[in-house]
N, C-alpha and C positions, 0 to 999 in steps of 0.2 A: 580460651578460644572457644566460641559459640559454633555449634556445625549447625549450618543452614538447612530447616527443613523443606520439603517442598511448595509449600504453599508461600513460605518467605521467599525460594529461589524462581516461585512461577509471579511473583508479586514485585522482584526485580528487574526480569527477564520482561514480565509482558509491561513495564514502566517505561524501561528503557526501548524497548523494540518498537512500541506503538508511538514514540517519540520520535524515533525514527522516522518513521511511515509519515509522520506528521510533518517535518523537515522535507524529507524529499518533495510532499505533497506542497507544501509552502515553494522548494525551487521550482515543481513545475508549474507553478503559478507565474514565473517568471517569463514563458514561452509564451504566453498572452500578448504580451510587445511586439505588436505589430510594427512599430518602427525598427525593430531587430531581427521579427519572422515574417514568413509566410506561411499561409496555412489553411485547411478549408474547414466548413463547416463539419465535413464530413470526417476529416480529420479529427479534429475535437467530439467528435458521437463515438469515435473509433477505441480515441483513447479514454473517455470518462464510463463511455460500456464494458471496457477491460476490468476499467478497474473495479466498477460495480460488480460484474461480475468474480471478479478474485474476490473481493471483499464476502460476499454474499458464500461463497468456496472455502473462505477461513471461517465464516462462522460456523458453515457445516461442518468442517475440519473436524471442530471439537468435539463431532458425535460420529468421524470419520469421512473422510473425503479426500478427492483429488485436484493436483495444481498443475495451472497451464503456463507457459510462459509468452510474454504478452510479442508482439509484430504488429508495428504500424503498417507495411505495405504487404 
């Protein structure tokens, strides 16, 4: 049995996690469907500036940094 060194457990971890992020990002693409939502422009600047910003927060992360959690209203 092989013990996993760091760089194989951070090469797993950031595969699967960023897979993730990508999934989610693919369902909220699904909120687009204006025949199933409503929604305003502003709405959508609310939530892709969220993310931008978190995004932009995790790459600092990795030289230290802080996380918000995100509120549409």
């Amino acid at each position: 049995m092989s013990i996993e060194n760091k760089k194989e457990r951070f090469q797993r971890l950031a595969e699967k996690r960023t897979n993730d992020v990508l999934e989610r990002l693919r369902i909220l693409g699904n909120c687009a469907n204006r025949g199933q939502y409503d929604y305003t422009r502003e709405d959508v600047q609310k939530i892709f500036g969220t993310i931008e910003r978190e995004a932009k927060l995790i790459r600092i992360k990795f030289q230290g940094g802080e996380t918000q959690k995100f509120k549409l209203s």
